[in-house]
KOLMIPA-419623 format. One record per residue (C-alpha): residue in three letters; x, y, z. Coordinates in nm, 3 decimals. Example, Ala and Ser with C-alpha at 12.3 -4.5 7.8 and 13.67 -1.06 7.14 Angstrom:
BEGIN
{Ala, {1.230, -0.450, 0.780}}
{Ser, {1.367, -0.106, 0.714}}
end
This chain:
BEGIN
{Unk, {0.018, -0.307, -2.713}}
{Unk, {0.288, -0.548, -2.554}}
{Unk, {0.198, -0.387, -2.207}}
{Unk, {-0.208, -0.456, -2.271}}
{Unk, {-0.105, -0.776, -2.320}}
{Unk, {0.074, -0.848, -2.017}}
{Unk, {-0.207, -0.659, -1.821}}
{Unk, {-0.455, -0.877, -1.937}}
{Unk, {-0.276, -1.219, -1.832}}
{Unk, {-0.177, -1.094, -1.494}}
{Unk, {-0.529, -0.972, -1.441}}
{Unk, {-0.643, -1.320, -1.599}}
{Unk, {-0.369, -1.488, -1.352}}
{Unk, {-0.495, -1.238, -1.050}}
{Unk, {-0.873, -1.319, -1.117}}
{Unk, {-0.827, -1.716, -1.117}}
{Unk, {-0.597, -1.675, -0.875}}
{Unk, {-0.879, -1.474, -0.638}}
{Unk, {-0.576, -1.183, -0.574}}
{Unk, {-0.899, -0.943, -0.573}}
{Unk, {-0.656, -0.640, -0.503}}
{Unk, {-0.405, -0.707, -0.786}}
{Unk, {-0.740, -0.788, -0.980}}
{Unk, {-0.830, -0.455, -0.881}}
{Unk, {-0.483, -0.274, -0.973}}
{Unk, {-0.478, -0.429, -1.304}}
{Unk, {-0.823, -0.327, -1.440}}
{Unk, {-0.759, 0.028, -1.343}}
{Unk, {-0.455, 0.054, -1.502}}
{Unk, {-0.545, -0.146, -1.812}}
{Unk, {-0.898, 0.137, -1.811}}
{Unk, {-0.637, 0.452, -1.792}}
{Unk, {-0.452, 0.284, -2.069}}
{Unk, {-0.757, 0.203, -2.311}}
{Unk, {-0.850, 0.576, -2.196}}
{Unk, {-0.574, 0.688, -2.365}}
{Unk, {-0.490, 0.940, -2.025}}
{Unk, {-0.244, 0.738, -1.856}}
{Unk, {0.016, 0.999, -2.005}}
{Unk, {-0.176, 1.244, -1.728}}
{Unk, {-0.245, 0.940, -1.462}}
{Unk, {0.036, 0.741, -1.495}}
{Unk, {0.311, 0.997, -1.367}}
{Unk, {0.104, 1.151, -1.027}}
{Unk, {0.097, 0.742, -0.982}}
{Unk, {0.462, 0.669, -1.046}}
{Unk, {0.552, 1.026, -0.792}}
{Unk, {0.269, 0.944, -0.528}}
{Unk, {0.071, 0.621, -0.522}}
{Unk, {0.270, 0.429, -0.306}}
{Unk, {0.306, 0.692, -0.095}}
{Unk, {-0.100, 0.754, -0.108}}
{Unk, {-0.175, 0.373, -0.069}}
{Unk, {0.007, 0.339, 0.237}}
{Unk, {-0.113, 0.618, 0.397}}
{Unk, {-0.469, 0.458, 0.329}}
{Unk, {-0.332, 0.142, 0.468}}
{Unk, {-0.222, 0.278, 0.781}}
{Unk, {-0.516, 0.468, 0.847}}
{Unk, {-0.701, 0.171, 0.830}}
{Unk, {-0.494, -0.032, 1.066}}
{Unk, {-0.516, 0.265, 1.309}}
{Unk, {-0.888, 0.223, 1.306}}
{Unk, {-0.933, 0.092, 1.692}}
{Unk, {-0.707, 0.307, 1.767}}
{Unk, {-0.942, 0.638, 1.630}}
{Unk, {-1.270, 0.451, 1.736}}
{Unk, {-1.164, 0.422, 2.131}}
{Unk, {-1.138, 0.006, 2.109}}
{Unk, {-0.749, -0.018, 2.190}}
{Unk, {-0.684, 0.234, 2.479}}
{Unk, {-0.344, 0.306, 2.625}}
{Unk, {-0.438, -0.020, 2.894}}
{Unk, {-0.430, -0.239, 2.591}}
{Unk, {-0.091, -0.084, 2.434}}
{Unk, {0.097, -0.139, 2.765}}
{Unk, {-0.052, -0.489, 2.791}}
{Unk, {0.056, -0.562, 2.456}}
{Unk, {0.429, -0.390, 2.461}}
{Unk, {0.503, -0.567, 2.783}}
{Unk, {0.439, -0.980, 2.655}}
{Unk, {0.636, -1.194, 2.470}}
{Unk, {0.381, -1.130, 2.186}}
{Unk, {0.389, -0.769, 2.194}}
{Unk, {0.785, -0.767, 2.201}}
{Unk, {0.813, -1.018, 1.927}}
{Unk, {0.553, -0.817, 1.705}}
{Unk, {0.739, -0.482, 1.789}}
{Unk, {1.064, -0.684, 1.666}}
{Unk, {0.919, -0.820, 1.359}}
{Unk, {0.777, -0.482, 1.226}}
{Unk, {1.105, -0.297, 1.298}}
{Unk, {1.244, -0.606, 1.104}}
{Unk, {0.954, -0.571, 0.758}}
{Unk, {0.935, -0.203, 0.728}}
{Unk, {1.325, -0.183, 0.719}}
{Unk, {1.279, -0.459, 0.445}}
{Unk, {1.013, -0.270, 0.328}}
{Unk, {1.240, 0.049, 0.276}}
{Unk, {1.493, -0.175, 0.122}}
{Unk, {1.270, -0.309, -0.120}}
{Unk, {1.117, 0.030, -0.229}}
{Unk, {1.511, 0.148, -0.333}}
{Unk, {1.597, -0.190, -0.484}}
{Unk, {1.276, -0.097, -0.746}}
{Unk, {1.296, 0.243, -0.760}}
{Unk, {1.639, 0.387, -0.663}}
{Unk, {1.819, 0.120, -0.825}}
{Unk, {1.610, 0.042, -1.145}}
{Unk, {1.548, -0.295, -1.035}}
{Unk, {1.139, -0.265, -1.133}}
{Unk, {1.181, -0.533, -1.393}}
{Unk, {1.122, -0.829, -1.107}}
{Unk, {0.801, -0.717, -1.011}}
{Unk, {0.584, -0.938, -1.247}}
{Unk, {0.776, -1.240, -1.057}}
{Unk, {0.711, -1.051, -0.727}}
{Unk, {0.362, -1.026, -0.829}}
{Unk, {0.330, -1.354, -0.941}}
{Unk, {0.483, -1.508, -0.651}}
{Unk, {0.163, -1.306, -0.439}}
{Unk, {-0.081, -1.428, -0.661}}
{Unk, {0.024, -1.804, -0.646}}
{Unk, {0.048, -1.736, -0.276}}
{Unk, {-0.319, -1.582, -0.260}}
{Unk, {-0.412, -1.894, -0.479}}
{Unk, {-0.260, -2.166, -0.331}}
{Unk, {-0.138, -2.086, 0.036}}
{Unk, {-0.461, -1.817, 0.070}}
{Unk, {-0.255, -1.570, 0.154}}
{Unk, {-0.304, -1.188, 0.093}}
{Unk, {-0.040, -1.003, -0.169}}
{Unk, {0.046, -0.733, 0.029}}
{Unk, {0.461, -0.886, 0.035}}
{Unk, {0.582, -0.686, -0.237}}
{Unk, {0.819, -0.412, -0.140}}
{Unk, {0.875, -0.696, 0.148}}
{Unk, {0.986, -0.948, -0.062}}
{Unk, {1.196, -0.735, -0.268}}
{Unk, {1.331, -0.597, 0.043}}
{Unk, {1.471, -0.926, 0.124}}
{Unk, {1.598, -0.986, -0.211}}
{Unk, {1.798, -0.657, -0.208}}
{Unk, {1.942, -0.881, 0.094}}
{Unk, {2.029, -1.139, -0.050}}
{Unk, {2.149, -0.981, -0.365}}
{Unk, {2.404, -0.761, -0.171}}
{Unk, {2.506, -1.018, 0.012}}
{Unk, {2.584, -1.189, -0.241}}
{Unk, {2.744, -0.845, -0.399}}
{Unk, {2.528, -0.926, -0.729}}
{Unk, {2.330, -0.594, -0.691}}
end
């Protein structure tokens, strides 16, 4: 019941906060829970729903790419300016944080910080209108900062 609970206020926090994805997230889950079949959902989730969700995420940034409106012209273009280069740099940089961040939860047991990971998107969504997408990001980072400061 404790979990409901929770659910509810971050899809409360989520909907006045207008983080329409965790929104989303929140009222599925809390559904398979009143369901009573999140003992069938909840572990094909757990195993594969990251890996699921970003395969849906790619595929949708590699949209121009499948419907002929960035051609190999456009790719050089891009990979030879200072934009291009700086981009490559920086998404080297986030999906290595990315990785980190998906061990720091998972691997390590660390899961108990994402409700302030979330929360930290929503108010960002909210207040900066930003999109929470920053998760395994952010936690990447603070696997950084947490072995550098050899706390974990």
């Amino acid at each position: 019941m404790e979990s409901n609970i929770i659910l509810v206020i971050i899809l409360a926090i989520s909907v006045i906060g207008k983080a329409n994805s965790v929104s989303v997230a929140t009222a599925v889950l809390l559904i398979i829970k009143l369901l009573h079949v999140e003992k069938y959902i909840f572990p094909a989730l757990d195993n594969s729903g990251v890996f699921w969700a970003l395969v849906l995420l790619i595929a949708t940034i590699l949209i121009p790419v499948a419907d002929g409106s960035i051609n190999f012209f456009k790719i050089k273009g891009n990979l030879t300016s200072i934009v291009g280069i700086v981009a490559l740099l920086l998404s080297f940089f986030t999906t290595y944080l990315s990785g980190l961040g998906l061990k720091y939860l998972t691997v390590q047991g660390h899961g108990d910080v994402m409700p302030s990971l979330i929360l930290g998107s929503i108010a960002a969504a909210a207040l900066l209108g930003g999109v929470p997408v920053g998760p395994l990001i952010t936690s990447g980072l603070l696997a950084l900062l947490m072995k550098a400061f050899h706390k974990g």
